[in-house]
DOGU-265594 format. One record per residue (C-alpha): residue in one letter; x, y, z. Coordinates in pm, 1 decimal, decimal comma. Each point is the difference from the previous one (the first is absolute). Layout:
N
A/X/Y/Z;
...
This chain:
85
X/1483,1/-74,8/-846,6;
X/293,3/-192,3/-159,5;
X/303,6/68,2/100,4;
X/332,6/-73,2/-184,8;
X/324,1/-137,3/105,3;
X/312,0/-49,9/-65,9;
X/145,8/-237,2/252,4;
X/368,1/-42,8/157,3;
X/65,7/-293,4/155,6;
X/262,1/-140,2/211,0;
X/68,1/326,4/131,1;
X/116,7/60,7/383,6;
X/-326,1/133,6/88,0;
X/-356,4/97,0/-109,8;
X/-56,3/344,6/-109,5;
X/-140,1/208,3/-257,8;
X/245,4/212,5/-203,1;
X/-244,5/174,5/-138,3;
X/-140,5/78,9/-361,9;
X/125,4/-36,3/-333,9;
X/-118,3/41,3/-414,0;
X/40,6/-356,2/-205,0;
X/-0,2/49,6/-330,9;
X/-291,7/-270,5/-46,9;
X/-221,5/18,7/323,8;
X/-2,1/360,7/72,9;
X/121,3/79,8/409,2;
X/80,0/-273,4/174,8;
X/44,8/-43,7/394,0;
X/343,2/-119,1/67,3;
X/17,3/-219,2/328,5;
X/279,1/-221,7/114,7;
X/-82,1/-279,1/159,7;
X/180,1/-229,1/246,2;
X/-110,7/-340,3/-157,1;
X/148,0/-228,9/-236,6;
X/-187,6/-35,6/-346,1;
X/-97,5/-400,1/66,1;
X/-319,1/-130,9/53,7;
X/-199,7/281,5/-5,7;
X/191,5/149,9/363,1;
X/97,6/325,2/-127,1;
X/-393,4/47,2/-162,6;
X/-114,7/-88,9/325,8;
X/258,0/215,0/163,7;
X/-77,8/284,6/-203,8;
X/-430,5/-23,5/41,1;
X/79,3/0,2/373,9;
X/225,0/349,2/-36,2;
X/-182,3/141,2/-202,7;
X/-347,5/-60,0/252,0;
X/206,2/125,1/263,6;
X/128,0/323,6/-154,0;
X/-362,3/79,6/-136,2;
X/-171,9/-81,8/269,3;
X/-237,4/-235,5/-111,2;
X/-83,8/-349,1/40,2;
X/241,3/-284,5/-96,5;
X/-305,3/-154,7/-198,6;
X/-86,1/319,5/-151,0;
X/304,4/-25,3/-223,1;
X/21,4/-204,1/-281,9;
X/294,8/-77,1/-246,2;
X/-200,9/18,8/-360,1;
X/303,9/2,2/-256,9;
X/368,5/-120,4/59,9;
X/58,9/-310,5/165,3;
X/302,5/-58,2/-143,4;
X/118,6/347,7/-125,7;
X/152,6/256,0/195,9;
X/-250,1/201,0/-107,5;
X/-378,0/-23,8/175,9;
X/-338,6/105,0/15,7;
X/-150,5/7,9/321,7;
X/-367,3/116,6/51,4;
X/-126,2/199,9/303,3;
X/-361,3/41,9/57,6;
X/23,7/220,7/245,8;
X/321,8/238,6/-60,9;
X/34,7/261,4/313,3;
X/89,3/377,3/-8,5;
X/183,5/176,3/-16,2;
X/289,0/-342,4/-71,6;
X/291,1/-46,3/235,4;
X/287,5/42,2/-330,5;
């Protein structure tokens, strides 16, 4: 499953703020994240949040689209039910 993104960092502390339309992507998942945008930390930040809010595997999420945008594709093989937000 791929999952979109819109990321926030440099924000006090992780969390998802839930969903929202984008005019170009369709719904997006807003999540702040507590990272700063350099060298790939607030990516790695965010795969590591968003395994631990789904449940899955670290490993099992992959950043696809958006290394440098705010907004990312992430897929998730394995995408568990009913989803935590």
């Amino acid at each position: 499953m791929l999952l979109r993104v819109h990321a926030l960092p440099n924000a006090r502390k992780s969390e998802v703020v839930g969903w929202e339309d984008d005019a170009r992507l369709g719904r997006v998942l807003r999540v702040r994240i507590a990272a700063p945008p350099l060298e790939g930390k607030a990516n790695e930040a965010l795969r590591a949040f968003l395994a631990v809010e789904l449940g899955v595997a670290k490993s099992r999420v992959s950043l696809q689209k958006g290394d440098s945008s705010r907004f990312k594709a992430f897929e998730i093989p394995e995408m568990p039910l009913p989803w935590p937000f």
